[in-house]
N, CA, C and O of each residue as an XYZ file, in Angstrom:
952
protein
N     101.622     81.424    177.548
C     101.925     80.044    177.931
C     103.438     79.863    177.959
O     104.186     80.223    177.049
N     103.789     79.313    179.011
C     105.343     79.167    178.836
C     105.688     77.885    177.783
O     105.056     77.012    177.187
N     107.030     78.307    177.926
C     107.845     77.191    176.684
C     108.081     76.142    176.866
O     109.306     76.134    176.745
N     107.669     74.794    177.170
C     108.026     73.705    176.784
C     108.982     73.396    176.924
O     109.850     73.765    176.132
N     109.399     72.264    178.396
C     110.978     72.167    178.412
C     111.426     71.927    177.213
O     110.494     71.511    176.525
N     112.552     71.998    176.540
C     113.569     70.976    176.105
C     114.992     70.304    176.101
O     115.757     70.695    176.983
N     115.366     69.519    175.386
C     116.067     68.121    175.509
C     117.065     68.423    174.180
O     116.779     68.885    173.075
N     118.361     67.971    174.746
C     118.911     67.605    173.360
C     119.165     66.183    173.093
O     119.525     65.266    173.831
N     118.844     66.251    171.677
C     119.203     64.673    171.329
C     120.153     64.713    170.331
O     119.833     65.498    169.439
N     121.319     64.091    170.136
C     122.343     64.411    169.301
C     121.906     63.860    167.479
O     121.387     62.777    167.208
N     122.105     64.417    166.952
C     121.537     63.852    165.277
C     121.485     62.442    164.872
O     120.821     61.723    164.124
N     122.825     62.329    165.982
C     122.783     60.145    164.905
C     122.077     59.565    165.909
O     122.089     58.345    165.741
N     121.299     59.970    167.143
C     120.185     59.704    167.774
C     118.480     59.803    167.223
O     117.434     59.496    167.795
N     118.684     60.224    166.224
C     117.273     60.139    165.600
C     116.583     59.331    165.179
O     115.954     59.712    164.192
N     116.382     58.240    165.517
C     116.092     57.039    164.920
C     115.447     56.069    166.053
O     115.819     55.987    167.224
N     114.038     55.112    165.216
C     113.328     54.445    166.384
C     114.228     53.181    166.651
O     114.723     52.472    165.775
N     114.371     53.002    168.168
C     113.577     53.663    169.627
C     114.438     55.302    169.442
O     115.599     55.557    169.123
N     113.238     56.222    169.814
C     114.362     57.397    170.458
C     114.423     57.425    171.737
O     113.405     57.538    172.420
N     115.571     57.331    172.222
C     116.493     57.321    173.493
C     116.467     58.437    173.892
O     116.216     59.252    173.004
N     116.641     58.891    174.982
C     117.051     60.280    175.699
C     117.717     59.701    176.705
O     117.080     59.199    177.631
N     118.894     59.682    176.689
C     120.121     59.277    177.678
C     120.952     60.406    178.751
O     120.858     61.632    178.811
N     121.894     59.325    179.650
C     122.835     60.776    180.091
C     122.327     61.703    180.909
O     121.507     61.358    181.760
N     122.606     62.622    180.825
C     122.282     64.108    181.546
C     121.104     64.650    181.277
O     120.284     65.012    182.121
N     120.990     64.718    180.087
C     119.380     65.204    179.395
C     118.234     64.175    180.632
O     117.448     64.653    181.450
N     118.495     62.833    180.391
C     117.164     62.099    180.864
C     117.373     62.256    182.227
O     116.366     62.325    182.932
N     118.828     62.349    182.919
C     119.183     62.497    184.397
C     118.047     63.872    185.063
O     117.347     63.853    186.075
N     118.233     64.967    184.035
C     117.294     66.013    183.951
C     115.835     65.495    184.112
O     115.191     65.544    185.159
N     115.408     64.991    182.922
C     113.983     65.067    182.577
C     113.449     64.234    183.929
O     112.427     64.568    184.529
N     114.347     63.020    184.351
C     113.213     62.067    185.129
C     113.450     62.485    186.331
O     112.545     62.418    187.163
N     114.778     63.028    186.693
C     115.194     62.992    188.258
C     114.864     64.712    188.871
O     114.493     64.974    190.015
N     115.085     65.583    187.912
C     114.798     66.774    187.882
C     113.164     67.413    188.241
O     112.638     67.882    189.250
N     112.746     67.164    186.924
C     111.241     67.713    186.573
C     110.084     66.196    186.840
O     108.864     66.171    186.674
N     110.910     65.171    187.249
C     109.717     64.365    187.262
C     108.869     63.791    186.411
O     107.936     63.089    186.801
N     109.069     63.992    185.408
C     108.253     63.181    183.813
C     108.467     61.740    184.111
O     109.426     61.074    184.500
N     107.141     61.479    183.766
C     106.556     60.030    183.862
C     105.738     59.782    182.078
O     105.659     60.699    181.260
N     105.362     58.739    181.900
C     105.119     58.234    180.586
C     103.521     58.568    180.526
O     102.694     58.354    181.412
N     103.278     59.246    179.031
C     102.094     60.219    178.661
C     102.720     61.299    178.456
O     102.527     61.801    177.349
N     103.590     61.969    179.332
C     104.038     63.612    179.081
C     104.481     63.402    178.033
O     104.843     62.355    177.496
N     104.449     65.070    177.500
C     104.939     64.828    175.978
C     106.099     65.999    176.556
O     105.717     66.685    177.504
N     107.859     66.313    175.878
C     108.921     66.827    175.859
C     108.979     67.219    174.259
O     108.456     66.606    173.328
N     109.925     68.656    174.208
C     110.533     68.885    172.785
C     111.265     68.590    172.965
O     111.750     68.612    174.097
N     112.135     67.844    171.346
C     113.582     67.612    171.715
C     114.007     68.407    170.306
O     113.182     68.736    169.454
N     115.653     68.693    170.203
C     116.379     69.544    169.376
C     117.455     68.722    168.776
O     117.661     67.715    169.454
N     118.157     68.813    167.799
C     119.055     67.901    167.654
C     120.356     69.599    167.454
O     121.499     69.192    167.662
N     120.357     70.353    167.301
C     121.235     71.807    166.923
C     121.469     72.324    165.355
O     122.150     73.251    164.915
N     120.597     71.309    164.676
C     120.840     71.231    163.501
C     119.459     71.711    162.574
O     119.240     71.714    161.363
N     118.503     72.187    163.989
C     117.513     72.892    163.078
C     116.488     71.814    163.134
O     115.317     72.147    162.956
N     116.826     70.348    163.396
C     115.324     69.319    163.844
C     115.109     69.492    164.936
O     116.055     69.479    165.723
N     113.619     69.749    165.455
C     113.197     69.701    166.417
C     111.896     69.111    166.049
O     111.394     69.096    164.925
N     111.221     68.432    167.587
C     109.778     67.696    167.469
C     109.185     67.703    169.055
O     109.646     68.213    170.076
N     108.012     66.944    168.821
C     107.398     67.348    170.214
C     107.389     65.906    170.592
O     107.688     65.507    169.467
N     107.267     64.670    171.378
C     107.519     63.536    171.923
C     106.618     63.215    173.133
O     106.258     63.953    174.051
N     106.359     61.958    172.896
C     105.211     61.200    174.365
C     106.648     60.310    174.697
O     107.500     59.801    173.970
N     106.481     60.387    176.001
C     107.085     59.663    176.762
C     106.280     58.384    176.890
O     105.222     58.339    177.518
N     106.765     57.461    176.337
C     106.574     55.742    176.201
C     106.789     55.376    177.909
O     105.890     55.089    178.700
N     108.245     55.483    178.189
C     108.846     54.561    179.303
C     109.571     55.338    180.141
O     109.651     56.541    179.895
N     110.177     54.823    181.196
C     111.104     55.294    182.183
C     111.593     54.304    182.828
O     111.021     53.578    183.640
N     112.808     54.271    182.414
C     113.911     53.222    182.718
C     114.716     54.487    184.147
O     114.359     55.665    184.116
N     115.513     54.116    184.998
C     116.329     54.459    185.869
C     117.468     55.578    185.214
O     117.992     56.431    185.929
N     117.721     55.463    183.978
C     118.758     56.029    183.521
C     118.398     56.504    181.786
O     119.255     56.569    180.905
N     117.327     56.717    181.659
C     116.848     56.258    180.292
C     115.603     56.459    179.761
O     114.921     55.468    180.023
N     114.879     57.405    179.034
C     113.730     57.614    178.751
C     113.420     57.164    177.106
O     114.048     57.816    176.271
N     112.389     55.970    176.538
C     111.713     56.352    175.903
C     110.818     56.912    175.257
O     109.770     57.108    175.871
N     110.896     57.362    173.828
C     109.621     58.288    173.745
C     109.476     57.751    172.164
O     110.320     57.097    171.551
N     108.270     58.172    171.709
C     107.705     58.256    170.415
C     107.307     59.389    169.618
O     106.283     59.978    169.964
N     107.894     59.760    168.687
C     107.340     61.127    168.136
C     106.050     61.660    167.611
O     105.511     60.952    166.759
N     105.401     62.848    167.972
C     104.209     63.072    167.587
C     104.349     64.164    166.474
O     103.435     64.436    165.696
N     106.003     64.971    166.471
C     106.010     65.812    165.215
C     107.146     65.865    165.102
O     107.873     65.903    166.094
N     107.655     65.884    163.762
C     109.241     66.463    163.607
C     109.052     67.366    162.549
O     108.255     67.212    161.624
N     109.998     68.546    162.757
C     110.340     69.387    161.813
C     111.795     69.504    161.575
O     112.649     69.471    162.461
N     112.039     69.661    160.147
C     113.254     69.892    159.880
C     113.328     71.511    159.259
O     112.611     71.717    158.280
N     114.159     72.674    159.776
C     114.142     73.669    159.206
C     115.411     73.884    158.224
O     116.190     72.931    158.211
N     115.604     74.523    157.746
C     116.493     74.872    156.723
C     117.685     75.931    157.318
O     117.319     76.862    158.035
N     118.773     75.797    157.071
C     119.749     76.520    157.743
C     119.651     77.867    157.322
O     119.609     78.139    156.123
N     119.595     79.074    158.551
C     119.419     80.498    157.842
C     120.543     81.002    158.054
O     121.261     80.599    158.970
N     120.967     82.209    157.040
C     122.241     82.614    156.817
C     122.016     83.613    158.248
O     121.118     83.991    158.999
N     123.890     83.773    157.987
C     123.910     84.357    159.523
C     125.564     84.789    159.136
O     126.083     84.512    158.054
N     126.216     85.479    160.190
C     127.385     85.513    160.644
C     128.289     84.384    161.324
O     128.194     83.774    162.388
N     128.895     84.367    160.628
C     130.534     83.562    161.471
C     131.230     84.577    161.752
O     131.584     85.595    161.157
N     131.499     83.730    163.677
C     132.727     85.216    163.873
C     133.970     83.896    164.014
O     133.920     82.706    164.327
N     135.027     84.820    163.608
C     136.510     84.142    163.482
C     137.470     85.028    164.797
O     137.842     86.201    164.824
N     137.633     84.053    165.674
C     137.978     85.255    167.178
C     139.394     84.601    167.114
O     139.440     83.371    167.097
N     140.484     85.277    167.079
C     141.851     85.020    168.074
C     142.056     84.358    168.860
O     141.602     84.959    169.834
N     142.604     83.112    169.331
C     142.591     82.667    170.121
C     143.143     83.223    171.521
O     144.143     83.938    171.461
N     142.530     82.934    172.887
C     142.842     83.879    173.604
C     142.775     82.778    174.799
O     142.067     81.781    174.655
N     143.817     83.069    176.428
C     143.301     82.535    177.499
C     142.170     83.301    177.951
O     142.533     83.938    178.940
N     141.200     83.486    177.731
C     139.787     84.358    177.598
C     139.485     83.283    179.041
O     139.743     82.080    179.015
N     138.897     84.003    180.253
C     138.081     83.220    181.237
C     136.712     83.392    180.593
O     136.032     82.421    180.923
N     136.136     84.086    179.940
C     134.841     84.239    178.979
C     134.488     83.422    178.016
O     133.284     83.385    177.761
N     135.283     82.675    177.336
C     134.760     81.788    176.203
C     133.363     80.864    176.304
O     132.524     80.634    175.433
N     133.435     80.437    177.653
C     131.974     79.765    178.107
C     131.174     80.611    177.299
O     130.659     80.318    176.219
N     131.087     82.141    178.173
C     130.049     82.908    177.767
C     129.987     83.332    176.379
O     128.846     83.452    175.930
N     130.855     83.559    175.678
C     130.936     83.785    174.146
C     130.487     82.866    173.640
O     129.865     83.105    172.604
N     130.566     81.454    174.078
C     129.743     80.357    173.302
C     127.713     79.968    173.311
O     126.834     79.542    172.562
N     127.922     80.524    174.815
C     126.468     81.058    175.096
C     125.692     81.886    173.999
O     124.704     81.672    173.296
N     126.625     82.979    174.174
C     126.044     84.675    173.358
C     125.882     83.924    172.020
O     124.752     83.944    171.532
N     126.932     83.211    171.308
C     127.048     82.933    169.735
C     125.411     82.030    169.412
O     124.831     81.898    168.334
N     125.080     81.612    170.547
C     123.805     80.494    170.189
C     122.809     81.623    170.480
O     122.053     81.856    169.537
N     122.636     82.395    171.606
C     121.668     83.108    171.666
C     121.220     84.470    170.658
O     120.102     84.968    170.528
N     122.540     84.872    169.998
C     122.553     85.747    168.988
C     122.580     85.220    167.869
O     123.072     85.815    166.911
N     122.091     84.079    167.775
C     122.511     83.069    166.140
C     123.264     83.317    165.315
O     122.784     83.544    164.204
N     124.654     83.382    165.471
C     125.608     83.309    165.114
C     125.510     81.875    163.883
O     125.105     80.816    164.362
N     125.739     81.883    162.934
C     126.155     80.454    162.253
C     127.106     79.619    162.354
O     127.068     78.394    162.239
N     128.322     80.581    162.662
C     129.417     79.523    163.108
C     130.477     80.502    164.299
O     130.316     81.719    164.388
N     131.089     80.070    164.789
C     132.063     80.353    165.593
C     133.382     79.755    165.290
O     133.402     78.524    165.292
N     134.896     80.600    164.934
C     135.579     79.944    164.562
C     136.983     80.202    165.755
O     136.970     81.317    166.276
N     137.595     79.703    165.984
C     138.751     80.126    166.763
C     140.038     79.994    165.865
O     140.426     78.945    165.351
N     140.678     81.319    165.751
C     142.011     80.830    164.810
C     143.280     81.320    165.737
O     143.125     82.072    166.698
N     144.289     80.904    165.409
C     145.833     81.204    165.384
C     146.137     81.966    165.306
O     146.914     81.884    164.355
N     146.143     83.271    165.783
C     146.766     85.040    165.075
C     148.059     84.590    166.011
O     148.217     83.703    166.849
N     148.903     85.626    165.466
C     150.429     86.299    165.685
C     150.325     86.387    167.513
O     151.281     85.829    168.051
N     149.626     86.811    168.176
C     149.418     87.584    169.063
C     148.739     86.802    170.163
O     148.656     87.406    171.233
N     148.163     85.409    170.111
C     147.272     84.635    170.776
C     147.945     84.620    171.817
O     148.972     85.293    171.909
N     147.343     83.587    173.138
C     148.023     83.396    174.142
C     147.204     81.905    174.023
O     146.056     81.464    174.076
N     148.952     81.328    173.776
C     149.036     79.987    173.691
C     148.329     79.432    172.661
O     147.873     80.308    171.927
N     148.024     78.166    172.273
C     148.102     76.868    171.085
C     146.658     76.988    170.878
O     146.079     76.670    171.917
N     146.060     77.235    170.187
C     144.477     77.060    169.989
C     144.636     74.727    169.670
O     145.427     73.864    169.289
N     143.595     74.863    170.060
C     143.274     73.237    169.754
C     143.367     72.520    168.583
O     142.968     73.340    167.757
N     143.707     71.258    167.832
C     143.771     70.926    166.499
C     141.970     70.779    166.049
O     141.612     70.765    164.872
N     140.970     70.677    167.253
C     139.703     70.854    166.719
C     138.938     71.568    168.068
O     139.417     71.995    169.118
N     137.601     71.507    167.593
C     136.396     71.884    168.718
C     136.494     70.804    169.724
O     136.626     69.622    169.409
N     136.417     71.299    171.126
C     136.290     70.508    172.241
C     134.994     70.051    172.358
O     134.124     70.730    171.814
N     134.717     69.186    172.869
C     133.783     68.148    173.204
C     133.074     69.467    174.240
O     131.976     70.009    174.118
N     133.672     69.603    174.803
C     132.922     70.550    176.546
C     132.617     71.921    176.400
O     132.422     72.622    177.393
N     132.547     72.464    174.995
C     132.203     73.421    174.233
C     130.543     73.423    174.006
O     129.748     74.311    174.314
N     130.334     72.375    173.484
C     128.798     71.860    173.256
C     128.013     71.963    174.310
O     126.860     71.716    173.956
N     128.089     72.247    175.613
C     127.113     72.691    176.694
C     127.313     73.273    177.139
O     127.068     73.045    178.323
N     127.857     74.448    176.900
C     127.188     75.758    177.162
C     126.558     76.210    175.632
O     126.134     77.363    175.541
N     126.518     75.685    174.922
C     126.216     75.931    173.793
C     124.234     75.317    173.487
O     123.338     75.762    172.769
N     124.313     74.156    174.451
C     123.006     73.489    174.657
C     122.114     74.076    175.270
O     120.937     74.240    174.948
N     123.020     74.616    176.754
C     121.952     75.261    177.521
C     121.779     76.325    177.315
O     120.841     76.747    177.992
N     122.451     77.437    176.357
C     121.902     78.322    175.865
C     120.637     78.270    174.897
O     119.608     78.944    174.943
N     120.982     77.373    174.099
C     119.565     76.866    173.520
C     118.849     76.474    173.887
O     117.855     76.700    173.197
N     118.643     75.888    174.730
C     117.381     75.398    175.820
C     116.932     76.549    176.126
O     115.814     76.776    175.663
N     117.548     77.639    176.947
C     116.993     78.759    177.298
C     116.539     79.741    176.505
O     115.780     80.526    177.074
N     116.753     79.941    175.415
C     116.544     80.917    174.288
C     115.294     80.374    172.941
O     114.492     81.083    172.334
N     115.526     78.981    172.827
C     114.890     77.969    172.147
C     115.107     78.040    170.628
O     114.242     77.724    169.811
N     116.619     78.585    170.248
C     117.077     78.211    169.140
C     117.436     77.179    168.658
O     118.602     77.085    169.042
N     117.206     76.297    168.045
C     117.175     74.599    167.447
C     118.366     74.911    166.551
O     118.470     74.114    165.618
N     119.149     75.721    166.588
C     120.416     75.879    165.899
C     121.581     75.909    166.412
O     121.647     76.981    167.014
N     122.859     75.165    166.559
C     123.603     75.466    167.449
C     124.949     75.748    166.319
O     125.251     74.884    165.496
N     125.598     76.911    166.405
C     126.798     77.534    165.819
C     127.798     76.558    165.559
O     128.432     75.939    166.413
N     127.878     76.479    164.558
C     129.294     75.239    163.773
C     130.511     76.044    164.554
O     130.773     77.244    164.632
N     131.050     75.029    165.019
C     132.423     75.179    165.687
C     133.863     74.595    165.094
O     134.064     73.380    165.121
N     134.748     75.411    164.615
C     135.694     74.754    164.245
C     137.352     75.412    164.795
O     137.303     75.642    166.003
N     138.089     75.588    164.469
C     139.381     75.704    165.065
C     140.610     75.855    164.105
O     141.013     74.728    163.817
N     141.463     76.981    163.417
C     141.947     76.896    162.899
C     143.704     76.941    163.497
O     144.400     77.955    163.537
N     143.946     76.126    163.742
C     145.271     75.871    163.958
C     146.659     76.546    162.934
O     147.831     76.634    163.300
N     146.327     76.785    162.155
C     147.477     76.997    161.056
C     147.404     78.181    161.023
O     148.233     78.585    160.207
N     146.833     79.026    161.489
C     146.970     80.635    161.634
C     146.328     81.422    160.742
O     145.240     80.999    160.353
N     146.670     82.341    160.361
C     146.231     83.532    158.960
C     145.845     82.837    157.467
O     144.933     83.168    156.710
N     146.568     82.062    157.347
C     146.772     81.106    156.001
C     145.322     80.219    155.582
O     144.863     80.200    154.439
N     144.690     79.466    156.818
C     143.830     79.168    157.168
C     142.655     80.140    157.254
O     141.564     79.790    156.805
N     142.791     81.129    157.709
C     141.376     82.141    157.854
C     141.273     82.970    156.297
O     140.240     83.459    155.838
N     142.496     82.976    155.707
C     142.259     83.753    154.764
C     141.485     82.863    153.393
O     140.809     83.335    152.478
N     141.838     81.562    153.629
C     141.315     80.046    152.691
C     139.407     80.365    153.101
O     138.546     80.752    152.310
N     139.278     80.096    154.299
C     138.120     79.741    154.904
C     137.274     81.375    154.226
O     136.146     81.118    153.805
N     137.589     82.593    154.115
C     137.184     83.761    154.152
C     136.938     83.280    152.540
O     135.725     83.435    152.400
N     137.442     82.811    151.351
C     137.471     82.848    150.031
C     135.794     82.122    150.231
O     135.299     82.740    149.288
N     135.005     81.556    150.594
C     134.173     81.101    150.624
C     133.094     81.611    151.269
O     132.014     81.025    151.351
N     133.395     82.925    151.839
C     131.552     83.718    151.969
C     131.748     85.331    150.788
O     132.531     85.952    150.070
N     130.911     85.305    151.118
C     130.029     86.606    149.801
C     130.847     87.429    150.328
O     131.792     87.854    149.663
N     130.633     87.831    151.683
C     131.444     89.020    152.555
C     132.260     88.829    153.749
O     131.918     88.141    154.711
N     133.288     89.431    153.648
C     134.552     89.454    154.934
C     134.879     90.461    155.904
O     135.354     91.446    155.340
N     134.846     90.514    156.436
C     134.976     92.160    157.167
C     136.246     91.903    158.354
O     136.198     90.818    158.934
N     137.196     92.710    158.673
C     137.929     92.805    159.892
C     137.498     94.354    160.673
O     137.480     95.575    160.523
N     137.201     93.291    161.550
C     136.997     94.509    162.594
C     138.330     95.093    163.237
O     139.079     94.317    163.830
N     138.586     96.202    163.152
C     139.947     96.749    163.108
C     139.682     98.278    163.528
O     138.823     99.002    163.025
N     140.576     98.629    164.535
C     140.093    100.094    165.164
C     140.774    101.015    164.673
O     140.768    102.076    165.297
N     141.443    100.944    163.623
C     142.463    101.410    162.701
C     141.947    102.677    161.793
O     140.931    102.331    161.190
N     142.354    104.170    161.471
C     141.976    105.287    161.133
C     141.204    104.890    159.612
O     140.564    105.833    159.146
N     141.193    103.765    158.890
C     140.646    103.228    157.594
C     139.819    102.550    157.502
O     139.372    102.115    156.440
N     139.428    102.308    158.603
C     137.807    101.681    158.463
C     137.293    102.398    159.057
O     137.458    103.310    159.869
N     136.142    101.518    158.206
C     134.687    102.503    157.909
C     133.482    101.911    159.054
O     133.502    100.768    159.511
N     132.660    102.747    159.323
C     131.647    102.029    160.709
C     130.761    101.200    159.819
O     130.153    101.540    158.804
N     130.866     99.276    160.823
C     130.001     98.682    160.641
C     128.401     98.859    160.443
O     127.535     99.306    161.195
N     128.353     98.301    159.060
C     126.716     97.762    158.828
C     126.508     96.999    158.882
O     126.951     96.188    158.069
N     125.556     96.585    160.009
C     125.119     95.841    160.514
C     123.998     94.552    159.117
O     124.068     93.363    158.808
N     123.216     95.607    158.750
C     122.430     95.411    157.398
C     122.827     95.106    156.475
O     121.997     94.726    155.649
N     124.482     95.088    156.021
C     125.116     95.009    155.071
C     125.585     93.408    154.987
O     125.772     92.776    153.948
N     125.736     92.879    156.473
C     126.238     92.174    156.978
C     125.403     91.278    157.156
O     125.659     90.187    156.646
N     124.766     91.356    157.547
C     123.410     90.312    157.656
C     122.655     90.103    156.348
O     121.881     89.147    156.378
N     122.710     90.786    155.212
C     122.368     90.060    153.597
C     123.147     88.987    153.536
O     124.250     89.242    153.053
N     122.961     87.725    153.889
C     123.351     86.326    153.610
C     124.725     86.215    154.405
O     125.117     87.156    155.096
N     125.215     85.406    154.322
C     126.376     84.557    154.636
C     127.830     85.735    155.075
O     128.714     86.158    154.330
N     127.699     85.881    155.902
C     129.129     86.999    156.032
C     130.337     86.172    157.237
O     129.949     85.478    158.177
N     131.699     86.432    156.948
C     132.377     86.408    158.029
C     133.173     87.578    158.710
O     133.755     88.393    157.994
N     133.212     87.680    160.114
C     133.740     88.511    160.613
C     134.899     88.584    161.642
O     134.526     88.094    162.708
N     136.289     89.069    161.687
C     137.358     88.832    162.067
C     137.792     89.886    162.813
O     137.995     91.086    162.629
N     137.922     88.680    164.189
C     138.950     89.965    165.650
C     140.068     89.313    165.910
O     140.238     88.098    165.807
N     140.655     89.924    166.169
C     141.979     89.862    166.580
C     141.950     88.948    168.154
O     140.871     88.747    168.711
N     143.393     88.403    168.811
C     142.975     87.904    170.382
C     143.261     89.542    170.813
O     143.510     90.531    170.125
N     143.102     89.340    172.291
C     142.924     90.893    173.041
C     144.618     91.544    172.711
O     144.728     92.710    173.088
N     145.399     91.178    172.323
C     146.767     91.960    171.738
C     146.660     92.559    170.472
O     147.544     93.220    169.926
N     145.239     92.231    169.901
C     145.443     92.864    168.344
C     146.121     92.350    166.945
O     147.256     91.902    167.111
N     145.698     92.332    165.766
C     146.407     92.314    164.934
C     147.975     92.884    164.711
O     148.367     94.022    164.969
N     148.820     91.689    164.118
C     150.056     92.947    164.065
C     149.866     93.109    162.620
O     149.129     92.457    161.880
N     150.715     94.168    162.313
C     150.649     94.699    160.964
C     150.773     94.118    159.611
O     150.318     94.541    158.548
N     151.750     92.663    159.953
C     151.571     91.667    158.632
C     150.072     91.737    158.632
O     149.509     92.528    157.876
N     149.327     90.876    159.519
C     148.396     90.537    159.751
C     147.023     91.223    159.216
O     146.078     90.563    158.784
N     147.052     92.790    159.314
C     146.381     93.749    158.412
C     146.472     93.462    156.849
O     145.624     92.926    156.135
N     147.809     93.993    156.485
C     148.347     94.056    154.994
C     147.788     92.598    154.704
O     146.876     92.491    153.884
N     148.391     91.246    155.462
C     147.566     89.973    154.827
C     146.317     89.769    154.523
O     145.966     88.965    153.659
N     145.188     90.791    155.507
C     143.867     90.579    155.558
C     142.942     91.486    154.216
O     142.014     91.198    153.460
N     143.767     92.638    154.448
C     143.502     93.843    153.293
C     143.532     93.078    151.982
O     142.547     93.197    151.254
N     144.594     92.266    151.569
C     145.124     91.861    150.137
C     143.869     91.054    150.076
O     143.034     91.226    149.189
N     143.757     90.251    150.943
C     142.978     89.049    150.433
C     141.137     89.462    150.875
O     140.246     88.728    151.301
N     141.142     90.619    150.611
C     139.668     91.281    150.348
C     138.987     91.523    151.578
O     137.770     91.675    151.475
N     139.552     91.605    152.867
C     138.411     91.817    153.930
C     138.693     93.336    154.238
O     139.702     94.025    154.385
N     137.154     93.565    154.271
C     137.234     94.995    154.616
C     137.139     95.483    156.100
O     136.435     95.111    157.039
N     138.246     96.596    155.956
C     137.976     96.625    157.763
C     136.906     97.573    158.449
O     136.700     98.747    158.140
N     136.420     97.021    159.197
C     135.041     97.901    159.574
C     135.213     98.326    161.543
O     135.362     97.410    162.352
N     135.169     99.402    161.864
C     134.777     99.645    163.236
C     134.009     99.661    163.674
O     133.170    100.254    162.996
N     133.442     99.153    165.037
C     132.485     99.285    166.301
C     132.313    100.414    166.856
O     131.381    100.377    167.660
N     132.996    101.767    166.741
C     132.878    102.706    167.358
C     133.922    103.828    167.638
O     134.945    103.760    166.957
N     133.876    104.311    168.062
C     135.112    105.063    168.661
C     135.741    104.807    170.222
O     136.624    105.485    170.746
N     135.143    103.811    170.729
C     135.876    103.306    171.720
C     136.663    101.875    171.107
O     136.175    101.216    170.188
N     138.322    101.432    171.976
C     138.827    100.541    171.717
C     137.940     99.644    172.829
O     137.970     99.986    174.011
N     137.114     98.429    172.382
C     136.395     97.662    173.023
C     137.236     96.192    173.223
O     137.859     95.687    172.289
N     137.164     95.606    174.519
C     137.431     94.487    175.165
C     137.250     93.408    173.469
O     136.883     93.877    172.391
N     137.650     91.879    173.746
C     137.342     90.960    172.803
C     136.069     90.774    173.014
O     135.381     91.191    172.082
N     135.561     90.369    173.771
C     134.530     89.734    174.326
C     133.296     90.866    173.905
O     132.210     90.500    173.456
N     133.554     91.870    174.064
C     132.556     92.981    174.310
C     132.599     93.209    172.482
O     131.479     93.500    172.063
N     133.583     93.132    171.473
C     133.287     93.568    170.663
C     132.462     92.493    170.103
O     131.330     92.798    169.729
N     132.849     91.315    169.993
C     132.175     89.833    169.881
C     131.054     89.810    170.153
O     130.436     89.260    169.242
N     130.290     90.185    171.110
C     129.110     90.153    171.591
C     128.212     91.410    170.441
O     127.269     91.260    169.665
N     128.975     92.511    170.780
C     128.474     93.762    170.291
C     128.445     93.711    168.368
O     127.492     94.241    167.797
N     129.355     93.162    167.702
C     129.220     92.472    166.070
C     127.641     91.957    166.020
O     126.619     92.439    165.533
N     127.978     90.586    166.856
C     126.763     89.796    166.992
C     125.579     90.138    167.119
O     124.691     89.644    166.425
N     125.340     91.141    168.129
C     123.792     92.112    168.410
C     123.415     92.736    167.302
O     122.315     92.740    166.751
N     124.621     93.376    166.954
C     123.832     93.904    165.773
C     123.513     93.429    164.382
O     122.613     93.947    163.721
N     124.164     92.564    164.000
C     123.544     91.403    162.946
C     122.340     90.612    163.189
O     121.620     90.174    162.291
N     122.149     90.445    164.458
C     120.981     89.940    164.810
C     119.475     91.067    164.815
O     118.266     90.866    164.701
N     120.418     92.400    165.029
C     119.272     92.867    165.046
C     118.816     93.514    163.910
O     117.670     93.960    163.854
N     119.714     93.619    162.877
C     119.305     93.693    161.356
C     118.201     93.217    160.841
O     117.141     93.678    160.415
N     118.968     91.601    161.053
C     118.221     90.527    160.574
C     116.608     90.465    161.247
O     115.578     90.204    160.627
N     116.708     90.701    162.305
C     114.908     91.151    162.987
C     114.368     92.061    161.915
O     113.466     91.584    161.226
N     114.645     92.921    161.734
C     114.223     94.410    160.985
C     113.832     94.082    159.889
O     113.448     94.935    159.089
């Protein structure tokens, strides 16, 4: 049986009447045609999801009534902490991070970036991040945040998971475990596509992250990002 469209509804939308506004309902009524009786899932990214009768159909505007909600519990996962980069890929990295359940996605400040990372998460980040979940049907969408202040900042944020790892193609690390990595809460750190410079090592080393390699090829950002991610995910299957 196939999957059940779904809808996002943002969290402080949870509450009767539930609304489905915007783009979502522009979708549901003008798109697929739903009329009142159909029932829709909706997601909030936060792990609520439920199944819904369509009450009404307004021009711009769908009511509905809930027939189930579930709330799941947040499962541990990976945060990746990426370099900020003029990356034409980030769309897709934000895709991959929802479809590989990533827990968080962080963008920081290295030595080496190209250009100003943002003082927070963009607004226009969140959809490609939606419609990856729609398509995949993860009710989880990757905490997004932005560290502006550089190394200082990632090394604060790193004091707060179990495990740290820099991925680093450097003759002293050791090949990623994937399994090792996926036992609860881990973060994991790339460089933008110029690399760590050498403060940047010695800073990361002191303050406990271990550096781990992808391989014996030097891999793209994007490609190692993706390739971290697969395999934590596919641990965590196992």
């Amino acid at each position: 049986m196939a999957r059940q469209d779904a809808f996002f509804l943002p969290p402080g939308d949870w509450v009767e009447p539930y609304v489905l506004a915007g783009e979502e309902a522009r979708h549901l009524i003008g798109v697929l045609r739903a009329r009142p009786g159909d029932t829709v899932r909706l997601f909030d990214g936060a792990g609520r999801e439920g199944v819904f009768r369509i009450e009404s159909i307004a021009r711009r505007e769908a009511t509905l009534s809930p027939i189930e909600i579930t709330q799941g519990e947040r499962p541990d996962g990976v945060t990746l902490a990426v370099g900020w980069n003029k990356a034409a890929r980030r769309t897709w990295l934000l895709e991959k991070a929802v479809e590989l359940e990533a827990r968080g996605l962080v963008f920081w400040q290295a030595a080496r970036s190209q250009g100003a990372v943002p003082q927070a998460a963009k607004e226009t980040w969140q959809g490609p991040m939606i419609a990856a979940a729609k398509q995949c049907g993860n009710p989880w969408l990757p905490e997004l945040s932005t560290l502006p202040g550089g190394i200082d900042e990632l090394v604060a944020l790193g004091r707060t998971f179990p495990r740290r790892y820099l991925l680093w193609a450097g003759p002293e690390a050791g090949l990623f475990d994937p399994a090792e990595a996926a036992r609860g809460d881990s973060l994991l750190v790339l460089g933008p596509e110029g690399g760590f410079t050498p403060e940047e090592g010695r800073t990361f080393s002191d303050a406990g992250f271990v550096p781990v390699s992808l391989g014996r090829r030097v891999l793209r950002l994007e490609t190692a990002a993706v390739l971290a991610l697969g395999l934590a995910f596919w641990a965590r299957a196992g």
